[in-house]
N, C-alpha and C positions, 0 to 999 in steps of 0.2 A: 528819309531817302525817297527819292521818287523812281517809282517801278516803272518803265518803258518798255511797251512788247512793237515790233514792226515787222509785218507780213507782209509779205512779198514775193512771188516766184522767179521776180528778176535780181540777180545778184547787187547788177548795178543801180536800181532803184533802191535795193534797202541799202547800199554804199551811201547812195545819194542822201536821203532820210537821216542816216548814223552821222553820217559828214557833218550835215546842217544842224542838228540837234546838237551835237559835242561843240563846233561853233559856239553855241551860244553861250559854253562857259557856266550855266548852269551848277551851282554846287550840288554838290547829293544827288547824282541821277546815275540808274542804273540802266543802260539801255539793251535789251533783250532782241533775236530776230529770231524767222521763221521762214521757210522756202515755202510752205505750202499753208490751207486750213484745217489740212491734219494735225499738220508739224506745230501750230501757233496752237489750237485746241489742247494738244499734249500739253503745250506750257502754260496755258492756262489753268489745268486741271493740278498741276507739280505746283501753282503756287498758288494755290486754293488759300491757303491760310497767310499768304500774303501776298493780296493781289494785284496786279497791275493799276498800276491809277490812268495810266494813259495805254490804248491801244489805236496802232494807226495800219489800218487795213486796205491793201486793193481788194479788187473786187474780180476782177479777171486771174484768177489762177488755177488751179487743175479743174476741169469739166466733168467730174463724178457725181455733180450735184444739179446738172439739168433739170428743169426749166431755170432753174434759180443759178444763180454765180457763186462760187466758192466763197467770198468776202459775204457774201446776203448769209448764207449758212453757216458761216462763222458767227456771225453777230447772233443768228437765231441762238446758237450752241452757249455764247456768252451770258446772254441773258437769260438764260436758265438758273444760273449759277448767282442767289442772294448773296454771294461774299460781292460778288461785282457788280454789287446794284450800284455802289458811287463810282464805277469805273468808267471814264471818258474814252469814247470810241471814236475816230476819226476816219471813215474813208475817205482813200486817196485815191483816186482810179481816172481812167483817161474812158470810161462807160459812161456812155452818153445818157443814162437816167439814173446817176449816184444819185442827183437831189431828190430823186420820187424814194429810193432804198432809203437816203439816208432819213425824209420823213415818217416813213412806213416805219421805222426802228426807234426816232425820235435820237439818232444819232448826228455829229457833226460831220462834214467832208468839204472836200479840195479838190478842186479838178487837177489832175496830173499836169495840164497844159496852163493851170495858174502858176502851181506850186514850183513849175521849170523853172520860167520865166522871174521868178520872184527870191528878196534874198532869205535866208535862214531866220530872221526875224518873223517870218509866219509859222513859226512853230512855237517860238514862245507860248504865244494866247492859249494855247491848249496846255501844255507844259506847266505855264505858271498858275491854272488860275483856279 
């Protein structure tokens, strides 16, 4: 079974996310969400002993984590945690320097204004691989 976590402060972005993902028809997948990088941390930490294989994170959600974005300090939080060192992280964010974060982290990302645009097919590649 594949564990799927998707954070997001916007309801209808992680709608959007779960839509396309269950689309794909995928067998064995569990998809998980999160309103905030509190709320996503929490369930990182509850499934410590079996942990998400794919996490797809914005980067814009609650501002308690100035200078940095709540999605940058999420990832920092994840990767602390050696259960989720094979864990596949994906920002998705409409922040205009995802690619600087997501190298800084050596993580993968999607501009929110691709990912609109574009059909549910672009979530495979991470999903399946």
């Amino acid at each position: 079974m594949k564990k799927i976590l998707i954070a997001d402060d916007v309801a209808g972005w992680i709608r959007f996310h779960k839509n396309n993902i269950e689309y794909l028809n995928i067998a064995d997948i569990e998809i998980d969400t999160a309103d905030s990088a509190y709320s996503a941390l929490a369930k990182v930490e509850v499934n410590i002993d079996t942990p998400y294989d794919v996490i797809f994170t914005d980067m814009q959600m609650e501002s308690n984590f100035l200078p940095k974005l709540a999605g940058e300090w999420l990832i920092e939080q994840i990767q602390t945690f050696q259960e989720y060192k094979n864990t596949k992280i994906v920002i998705i964010s409409a922040s205009p320097n995802i690619e600087q974060i997501a190298k800084k982290y050596d993580v993968e990302y999607i501009s929110k204004f691709v990912i609109r645009n574009s059909d549910a097919e672009i979530y495979r590649k991470y999903i399946e691989e």
